[in-house]
N, C-alpha and C positions, 0 to 999 in steps of 0.2 A: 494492468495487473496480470494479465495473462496472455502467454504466448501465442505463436497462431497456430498451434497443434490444441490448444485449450482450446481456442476459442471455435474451431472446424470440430473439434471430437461434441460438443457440446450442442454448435447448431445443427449439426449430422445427428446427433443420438434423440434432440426434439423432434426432426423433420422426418427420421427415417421409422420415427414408431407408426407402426400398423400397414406398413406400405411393403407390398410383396415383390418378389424378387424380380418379375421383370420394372417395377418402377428403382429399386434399386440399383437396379443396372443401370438404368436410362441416366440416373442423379446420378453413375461413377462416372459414365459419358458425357454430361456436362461437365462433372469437376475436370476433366481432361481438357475440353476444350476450354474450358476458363480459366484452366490453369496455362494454357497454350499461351491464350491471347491474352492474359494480364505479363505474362513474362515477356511478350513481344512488346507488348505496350512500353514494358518497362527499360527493354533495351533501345526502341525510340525516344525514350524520355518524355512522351508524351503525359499527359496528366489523365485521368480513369472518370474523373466527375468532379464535378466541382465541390461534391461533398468531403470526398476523397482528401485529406491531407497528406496519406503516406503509402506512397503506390509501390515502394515494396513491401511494405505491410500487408495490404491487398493482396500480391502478388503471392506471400508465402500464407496468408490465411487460403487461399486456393490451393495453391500445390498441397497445403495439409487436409483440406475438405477431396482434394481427389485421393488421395492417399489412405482418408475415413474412409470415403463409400466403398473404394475397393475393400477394405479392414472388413466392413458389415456384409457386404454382396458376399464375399470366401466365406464368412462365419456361418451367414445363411445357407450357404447351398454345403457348405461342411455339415452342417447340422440336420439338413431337411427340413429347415421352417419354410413356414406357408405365408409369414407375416414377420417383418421385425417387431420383438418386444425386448424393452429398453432392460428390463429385470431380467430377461435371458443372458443377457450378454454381460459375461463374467469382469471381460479385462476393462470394456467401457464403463459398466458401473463402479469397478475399480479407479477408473481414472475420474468418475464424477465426484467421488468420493474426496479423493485428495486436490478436485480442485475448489471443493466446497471447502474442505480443511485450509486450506491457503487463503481462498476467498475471507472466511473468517475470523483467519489470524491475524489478513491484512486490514482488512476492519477494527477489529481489535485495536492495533497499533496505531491507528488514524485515531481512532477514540484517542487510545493513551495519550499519543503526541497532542492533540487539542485539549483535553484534560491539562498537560504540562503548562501547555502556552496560553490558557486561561489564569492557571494558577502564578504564572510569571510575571503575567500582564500588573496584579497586583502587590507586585514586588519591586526596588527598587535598587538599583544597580549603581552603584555615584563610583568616581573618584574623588580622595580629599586631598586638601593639599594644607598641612597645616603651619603655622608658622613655630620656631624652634620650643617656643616653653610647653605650648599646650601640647608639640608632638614630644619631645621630654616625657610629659607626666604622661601621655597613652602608653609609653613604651614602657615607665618603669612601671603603670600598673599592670599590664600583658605581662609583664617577665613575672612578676608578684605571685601573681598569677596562674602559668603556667601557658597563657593564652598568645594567639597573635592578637596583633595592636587592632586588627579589621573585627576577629571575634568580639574586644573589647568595647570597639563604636557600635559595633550591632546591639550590643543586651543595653549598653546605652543608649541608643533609640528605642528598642522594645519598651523602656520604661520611660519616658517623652510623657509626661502629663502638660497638656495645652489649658488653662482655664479660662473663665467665659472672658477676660477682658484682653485676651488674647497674650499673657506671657508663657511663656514655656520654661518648666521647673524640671529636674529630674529626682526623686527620691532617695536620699542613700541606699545605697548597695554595696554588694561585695560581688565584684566578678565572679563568673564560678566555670566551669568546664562544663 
């Protein structure tokens, strides 16, 4: 759901609250060297861990975690803090903001989509295939109508009365739009 710039601005903005400027610096001189030696890694093709399923994924969530710390380490010493705090920092809480808004949207849509495919599940999809009299009389009551022949089997199963000794009846009707 989220890029490796999302996913570096986010563990840098939990990790880097309340740690002062020379632990800052220390954590931009790791992302350096981790972003070195995942990119070496990556150009030997070796594998990162066995956890690890996508070592350039890895490799660009680092380069964008040295690229944060350096972001925070400039802002701190631009600023004269004595300490990162996550509510100082304008453009980061800006970006928390829109990845919470994205985050939520994309939930959202996960709801909706399984809402749909619940709602589907209890529905029924057929081909017919009928033989010439009975497709005849679908067609001329659809034209009658004003309906397609599919609209016209739907309201005709919608009203499918089954009774207890198991026949199945349908009530007159008038197709309708």
């Amino acid at each position: 759901m989220w890029i490796a710039q999302d996913v570096a601005r986010d563990q840098v903005r939990r990790q880097a609250n309340g740690l002062d400027m020379a632990a800052v610096a220390e954590k931009a001189a790791e992302g350096a060297a981790r972003e070195r030696e995942t990119a070496e890694q990556l150009r030997r093709g070796g594998s990162f861990s066995e956890f690890e399923t996508d070592p350039e994924r890895l490799a660009a969530i680092w380069a964008a975690k040295h690229v944060e710390w350096q972001r925070v380490r400039d802002l701190m010493a631009q600023g004269g803090w004595g300490a990162y705090e996550p509510e100082q920092d304008a453009q980061g809480s800006t970006w928390a903001q829109e990845r919470e808004k994205r985050r939520d949207g994309a939930l959202a849509a996960r709801a909706a989509f399984e809402a749909r495919r619940r709602e589907e599940s209890d529905e029924l999809r057929a081909e017919l295939w009928l033989s010439a009299a009975p497709s005849r009389l679908i067609w001329a009551v659809a034209g009658r109508a004003g309906l397609m022949p599919a609209q016209v089997l739907a309201q005709l199963a919608e009203r499918v009365v089954l009774s207890e000794d198991g026949t199945v009846s349908v009530p007159p009707f008038t197709p309708s739009r």
